[in-house]
DRENDRENDREN-251993 format. One line per field, with one value per residue (C-alpha): residue number from 0; residue in three letters; chain; x, y, z. Coordinates in Angstrom, 1 decimal. Last residue first. Layout:
N
pos: (NUM  ...)
code: (ALA  ...)
unit: (A  ...)
east: (X  ...)
north: (Y  ...)
up: (Z  ...)
END
This chain:
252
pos: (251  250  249  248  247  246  245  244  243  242  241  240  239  238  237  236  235  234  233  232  231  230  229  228  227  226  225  224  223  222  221  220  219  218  217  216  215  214  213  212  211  210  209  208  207  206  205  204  203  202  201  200  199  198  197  196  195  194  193  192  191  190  189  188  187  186  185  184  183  182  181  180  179  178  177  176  175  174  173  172  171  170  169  168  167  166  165  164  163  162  161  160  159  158  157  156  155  154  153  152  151  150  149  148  147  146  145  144  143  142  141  140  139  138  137  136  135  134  133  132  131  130  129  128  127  126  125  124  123  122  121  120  119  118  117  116  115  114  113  112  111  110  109  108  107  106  105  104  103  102  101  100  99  98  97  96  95  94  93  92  91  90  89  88  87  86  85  84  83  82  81  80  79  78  77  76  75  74  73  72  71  70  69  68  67  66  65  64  63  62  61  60  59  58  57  56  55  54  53  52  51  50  49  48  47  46  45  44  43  42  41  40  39  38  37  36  35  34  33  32  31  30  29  28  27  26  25  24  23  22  21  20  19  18  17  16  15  14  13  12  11  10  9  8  7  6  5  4  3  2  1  0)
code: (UNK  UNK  UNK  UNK  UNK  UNK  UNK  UNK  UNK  UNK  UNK  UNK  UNK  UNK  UNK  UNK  UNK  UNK  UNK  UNK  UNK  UNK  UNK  UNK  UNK  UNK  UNK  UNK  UNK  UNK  UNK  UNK  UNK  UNK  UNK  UNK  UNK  UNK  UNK  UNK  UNK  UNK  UNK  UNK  UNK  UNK  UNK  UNK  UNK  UNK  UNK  UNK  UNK  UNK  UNK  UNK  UNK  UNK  UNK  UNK  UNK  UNK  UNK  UNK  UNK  UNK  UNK  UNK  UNK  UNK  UNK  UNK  UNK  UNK  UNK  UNK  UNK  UNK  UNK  UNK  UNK  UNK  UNK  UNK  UNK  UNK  UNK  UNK  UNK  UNK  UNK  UNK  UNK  UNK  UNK  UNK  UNK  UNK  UNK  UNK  UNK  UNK  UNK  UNK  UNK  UNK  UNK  UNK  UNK  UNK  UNK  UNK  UNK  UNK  UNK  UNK  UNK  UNK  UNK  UNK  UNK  UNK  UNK  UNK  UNK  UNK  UNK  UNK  UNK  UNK  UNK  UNK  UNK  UNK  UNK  UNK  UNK  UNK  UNK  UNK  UNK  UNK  UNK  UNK  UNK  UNK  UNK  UNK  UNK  UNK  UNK  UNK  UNK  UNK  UNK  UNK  UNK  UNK  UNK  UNK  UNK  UNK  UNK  UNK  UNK  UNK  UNK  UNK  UNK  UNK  UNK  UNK  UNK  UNK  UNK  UNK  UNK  UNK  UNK  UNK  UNK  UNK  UNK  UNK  UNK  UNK  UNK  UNK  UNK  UNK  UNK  UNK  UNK  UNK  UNK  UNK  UNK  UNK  UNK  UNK  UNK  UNK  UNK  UNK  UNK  UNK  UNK  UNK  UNK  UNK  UNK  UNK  UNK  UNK  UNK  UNK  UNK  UNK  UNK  UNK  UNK  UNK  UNK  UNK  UNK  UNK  UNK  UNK  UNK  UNK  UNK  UNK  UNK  UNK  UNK  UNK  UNK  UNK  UNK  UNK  UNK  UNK  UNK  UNK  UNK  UNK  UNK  UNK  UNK  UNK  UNK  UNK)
unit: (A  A  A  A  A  A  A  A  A  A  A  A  A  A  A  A  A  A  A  A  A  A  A  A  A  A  A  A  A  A  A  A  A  A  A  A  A  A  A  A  A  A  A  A  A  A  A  A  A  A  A  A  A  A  A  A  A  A  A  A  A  A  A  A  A  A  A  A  A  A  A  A  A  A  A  A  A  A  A  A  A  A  A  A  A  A  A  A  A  A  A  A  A  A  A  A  A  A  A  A  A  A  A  A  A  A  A  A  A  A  A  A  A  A  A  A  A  A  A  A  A  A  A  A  A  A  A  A  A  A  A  A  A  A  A  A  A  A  A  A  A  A  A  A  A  A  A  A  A  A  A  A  A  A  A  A  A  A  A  A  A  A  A  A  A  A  A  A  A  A  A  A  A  A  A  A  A  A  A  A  A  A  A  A  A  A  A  A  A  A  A  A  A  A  A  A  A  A  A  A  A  A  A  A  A  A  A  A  A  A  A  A  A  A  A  A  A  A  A  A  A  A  A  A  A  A  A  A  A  A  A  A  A  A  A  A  A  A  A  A  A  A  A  A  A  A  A  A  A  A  A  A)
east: (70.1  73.5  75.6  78.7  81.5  84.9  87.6  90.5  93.0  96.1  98.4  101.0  101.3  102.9  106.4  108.1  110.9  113.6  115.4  118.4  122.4  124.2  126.5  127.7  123.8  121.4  121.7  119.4  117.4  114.3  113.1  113.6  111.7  114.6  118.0  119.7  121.4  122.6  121.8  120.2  117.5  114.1  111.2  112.1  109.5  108.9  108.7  108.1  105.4  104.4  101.1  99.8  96.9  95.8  93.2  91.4  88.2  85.9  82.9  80.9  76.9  74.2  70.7  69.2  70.8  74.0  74.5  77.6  79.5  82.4  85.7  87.6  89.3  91.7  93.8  95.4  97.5  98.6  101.1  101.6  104.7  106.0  109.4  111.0  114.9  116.7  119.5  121.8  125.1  127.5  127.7  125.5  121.8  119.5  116.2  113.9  110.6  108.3  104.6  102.9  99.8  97.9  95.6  94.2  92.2  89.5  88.8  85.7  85.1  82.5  80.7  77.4  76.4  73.2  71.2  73.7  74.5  77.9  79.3  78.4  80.3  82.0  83.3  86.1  87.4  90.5  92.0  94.6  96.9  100.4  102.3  106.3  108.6  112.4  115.3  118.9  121.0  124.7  126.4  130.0  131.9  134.8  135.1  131.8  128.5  125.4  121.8  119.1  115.5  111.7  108.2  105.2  101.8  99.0  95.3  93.1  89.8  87.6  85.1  82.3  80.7  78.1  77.0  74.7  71.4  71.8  73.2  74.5  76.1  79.5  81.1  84.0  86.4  89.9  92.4  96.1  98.4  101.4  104.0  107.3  109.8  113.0  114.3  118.6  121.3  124.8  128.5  132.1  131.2  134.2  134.5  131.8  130.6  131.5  130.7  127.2  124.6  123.4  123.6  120.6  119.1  118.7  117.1  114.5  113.4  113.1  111.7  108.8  107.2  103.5  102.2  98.6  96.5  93.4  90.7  87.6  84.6  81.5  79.2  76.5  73.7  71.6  69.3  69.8  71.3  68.5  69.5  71.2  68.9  70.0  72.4  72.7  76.0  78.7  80.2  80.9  82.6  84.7  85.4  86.4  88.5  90.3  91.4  92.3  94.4  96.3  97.2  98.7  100.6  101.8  103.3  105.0)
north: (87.9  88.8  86.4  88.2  86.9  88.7  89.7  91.2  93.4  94.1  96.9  96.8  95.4  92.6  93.7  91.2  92.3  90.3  92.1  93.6  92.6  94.8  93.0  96.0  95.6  93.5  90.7  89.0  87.9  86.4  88.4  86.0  83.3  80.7  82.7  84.6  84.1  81.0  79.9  76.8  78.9  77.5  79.3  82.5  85.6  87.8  91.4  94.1  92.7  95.3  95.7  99.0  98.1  99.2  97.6  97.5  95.5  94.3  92.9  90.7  90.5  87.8  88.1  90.5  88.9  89.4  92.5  94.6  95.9  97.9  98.6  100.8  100.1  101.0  99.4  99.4  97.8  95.6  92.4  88.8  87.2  83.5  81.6  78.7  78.0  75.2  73.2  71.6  69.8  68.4  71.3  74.2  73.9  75.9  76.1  78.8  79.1  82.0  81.6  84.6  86.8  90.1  92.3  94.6  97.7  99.6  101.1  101.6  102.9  101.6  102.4  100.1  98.7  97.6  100.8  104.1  103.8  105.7  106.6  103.4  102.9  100.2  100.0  97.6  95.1  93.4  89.9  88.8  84.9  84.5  82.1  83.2  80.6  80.9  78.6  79.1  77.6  76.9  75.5  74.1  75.8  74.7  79.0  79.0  79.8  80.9  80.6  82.4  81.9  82.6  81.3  83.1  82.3  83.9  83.7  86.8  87.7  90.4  91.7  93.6  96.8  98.8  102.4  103.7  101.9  101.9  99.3  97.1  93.9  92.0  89.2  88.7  85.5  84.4  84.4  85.6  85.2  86.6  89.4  89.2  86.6  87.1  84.7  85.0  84.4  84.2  83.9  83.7  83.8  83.1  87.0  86.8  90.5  92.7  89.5  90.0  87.1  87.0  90.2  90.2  87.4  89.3  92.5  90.1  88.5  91.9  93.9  91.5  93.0  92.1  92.9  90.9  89.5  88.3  85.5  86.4  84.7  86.2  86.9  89.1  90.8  93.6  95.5  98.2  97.9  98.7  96.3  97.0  96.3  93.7  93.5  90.7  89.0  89.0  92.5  92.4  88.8  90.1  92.9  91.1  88.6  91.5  93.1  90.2  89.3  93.2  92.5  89.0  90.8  92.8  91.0  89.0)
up: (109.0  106.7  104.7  103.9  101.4  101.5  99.0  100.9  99.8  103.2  103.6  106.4  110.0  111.3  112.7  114.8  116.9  118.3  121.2  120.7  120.4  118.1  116.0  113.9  112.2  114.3  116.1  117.3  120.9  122.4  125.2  128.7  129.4  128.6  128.7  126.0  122.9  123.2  119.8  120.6  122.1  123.7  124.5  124.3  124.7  121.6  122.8  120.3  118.6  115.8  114.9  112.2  110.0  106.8  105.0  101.6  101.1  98.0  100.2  98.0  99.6  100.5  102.2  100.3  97.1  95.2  97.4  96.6  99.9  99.0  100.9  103.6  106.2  109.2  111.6  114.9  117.3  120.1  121.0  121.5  121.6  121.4  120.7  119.2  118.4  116.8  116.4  113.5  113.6  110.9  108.5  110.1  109.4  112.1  112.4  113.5  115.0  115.8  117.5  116.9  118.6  117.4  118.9  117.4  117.5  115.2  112.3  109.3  106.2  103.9  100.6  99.7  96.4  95.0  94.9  95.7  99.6  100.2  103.9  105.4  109.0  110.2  113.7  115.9  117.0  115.6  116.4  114.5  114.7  113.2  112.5  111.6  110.2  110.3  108.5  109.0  106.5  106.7  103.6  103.1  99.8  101.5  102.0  103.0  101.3  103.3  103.2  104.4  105.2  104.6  106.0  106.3  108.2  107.8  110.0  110.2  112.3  112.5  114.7  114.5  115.0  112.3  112.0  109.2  109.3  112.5  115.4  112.5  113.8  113.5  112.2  110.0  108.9  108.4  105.5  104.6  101.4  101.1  101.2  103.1  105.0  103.2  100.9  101.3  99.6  100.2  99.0  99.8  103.7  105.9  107.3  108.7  109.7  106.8  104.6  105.9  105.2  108.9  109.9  106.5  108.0  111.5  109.4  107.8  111.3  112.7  109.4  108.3  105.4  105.2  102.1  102.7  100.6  100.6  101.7  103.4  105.7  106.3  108.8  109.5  111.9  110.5  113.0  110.9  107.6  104.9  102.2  99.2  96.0  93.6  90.5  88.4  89.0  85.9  86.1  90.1  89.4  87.0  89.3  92.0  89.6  88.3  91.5  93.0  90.1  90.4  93.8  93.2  90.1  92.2  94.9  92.2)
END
């Protein structure tokens, strides 16, 4: 599925490439912009994915007769860019991302009695950082660029058991990096498609409870999971991976 999200991208940025008239790229200096973007991000989710995977052990319930689980991966993202051109050559800006992802796992009892346990991760990016042109043939102009992030989630899960359920909520923020690379081609002088790929590294290693109805551990302390022979460690929240991004830029 992941690819074939990939692979549409692809398609309709170069369908739409094929069907514009081309135009002359601008000189950049002096350029401000701002665009928004929508993409795709392979986010794979280790901490929350490792816990439903304790979770739906037989080695470590000894009840369970069956399980499944929808890990919390790949999907969708969106946000906006701005930034300025100090040369012709060398641009900084800002970016910004939105995603959320949802997943869960489910368990089978021997009464053939299901528990659930339900997690949603939002998550809000900041990066900073430069852009540089490194190709300028007319119409179309080669990027690379990197910077930091900063990156902040708000984590809840819910809990089915037969006859009761409960829930738990917590926030983290952390830091990382990312680099880029894409083309700019200008529909207009004013006006460009930015075909982007990313990499970025952020993993929150501290998510702070604020609530537990697992018991885990206290309010304000690190929210907690198990992981493999029911090791008890802090929940982490990895956020980084590779991300396509198909951005519009209006530039004055």
């Amino acid at each position: 599925m992941k690819r074939y999200l990939i692979v549409g991208f692809l398609v309709v940025g170069l369908l739409t490439l094929a069907m514009v008239p081309c135009t002359s790229a601008k000189d950049m200096k002096g350029t401000f912009f701002i665009g928004g973007n929508l993409g795709y991000a392979l986010t794979d989710m280790e901490g929350p994915n490792d816990w439903f995977g304790f979770l739906a052990d037989p080695d470590n319930y000894g009840w369970i007769e069956s399980s499944s689980i929808d890990e919390l991966g790949g999907g969708l993202t969106y946000g906006g860019e701005l930034g300025y051109f100090v040369t012709s050559k060398v641009g900084v800006g800002m970016k910004l991302a939105l995603l959320s992802r949802e997943g869960n796992v489910t368990v089978i009892d021997g009464s053939d009695d299901e528990h659930i346990v339900e997690d949603k991760v939002s998550a809000t990016i900041i990066g900073a950082g430069g852009k540089f042109v490194v190709l300028d043939p007319p119409s179309v102009l080669g990027t690379v660029g990197g910077g930091l992030l900063y990156g902040s989630v708000d984590y809840e899960e819910n809990v089915t058991e037969p006859g009761e359920t409960w829930e738990r909520k917590g926030e983290g923020t952390g830091l990382g990096f990312y680099v880029d690379g894409g083309v700019l081609f200008f529909l207009s002088e004013m006006m460009a498609l930015d075909l982007n790929l990313m990499y970025s590294a952020l993993k929150l290693s501290e998510i702070e409870n604020k609530g537990d109805g697992w018991g885990l551990s206290d309010e304000g302390e690190p929210l907690k999971v198990y992981y493999g022979d029911f090791d008890l460690k802090d929940l982490e929240i990895d956020l980084g991976g590779l991300a396509f991004l198909v951005s519009l830029h209006f530039y004055f």
